[in-house]
N, C-alpha and C positions, 0 to 999 in steps of 0.2 A: 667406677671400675667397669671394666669391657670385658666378656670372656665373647669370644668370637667361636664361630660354630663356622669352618670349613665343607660340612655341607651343604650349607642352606643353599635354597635357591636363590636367593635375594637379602641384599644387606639392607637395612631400613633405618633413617634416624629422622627423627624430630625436631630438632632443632638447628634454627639456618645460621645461627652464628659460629655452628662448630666445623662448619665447610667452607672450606677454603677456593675451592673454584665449583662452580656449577655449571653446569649444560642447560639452558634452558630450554632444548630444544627436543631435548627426551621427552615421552609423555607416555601413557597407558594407563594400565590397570595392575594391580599384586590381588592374586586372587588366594585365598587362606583355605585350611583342610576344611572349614565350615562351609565354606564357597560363597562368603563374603569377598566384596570385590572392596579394596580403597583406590584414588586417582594417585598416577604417580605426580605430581608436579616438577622435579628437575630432578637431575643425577649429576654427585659431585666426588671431590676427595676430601676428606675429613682428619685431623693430625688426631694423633692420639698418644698419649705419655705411657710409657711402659714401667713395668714393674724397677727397673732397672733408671728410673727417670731418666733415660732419652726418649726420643719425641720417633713416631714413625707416622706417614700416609697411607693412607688406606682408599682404594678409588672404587670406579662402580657401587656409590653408596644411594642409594635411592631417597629423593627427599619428599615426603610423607607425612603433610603437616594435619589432615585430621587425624592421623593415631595417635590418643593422648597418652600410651604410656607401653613404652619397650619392655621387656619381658628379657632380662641378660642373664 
């Protein structure tokens, strides 16, 4: 399940099977309220099922493969 948060600064997911196109060409850093820093590795769009089982995209999703675990 996904609850999306409109104001975050930054969308973040982990896993790369669930993006459907990526940017490899993005790169950086997301830095946290702790002022830990993670690498961004690519930026993509992600499908996602809604409550109502249709499917919608979602883009600018930052892909973020040492964070071992999202917080929804």
């Amino acid at each position: 399940m996904w609850y999306l948060d409109n104001d975050a600064s930054y969308h973040i997911y982990v896993d790369i099977d669930k993006f459907r196109e990526l940017d490899e060409s993005i790169k950086g850093n997301v830095t946290f309220t702790d002022h830990s820093k993670v690498f961004i590795k690519e930026k993509g769009t992600i499908l996602i099922k809604l409550k109502n089982k249709s499917h919608q995209f979602i883009g600018n999703i930052y892909y973020i493969p040492t964070i071992k675990k999202i917080i929804y």
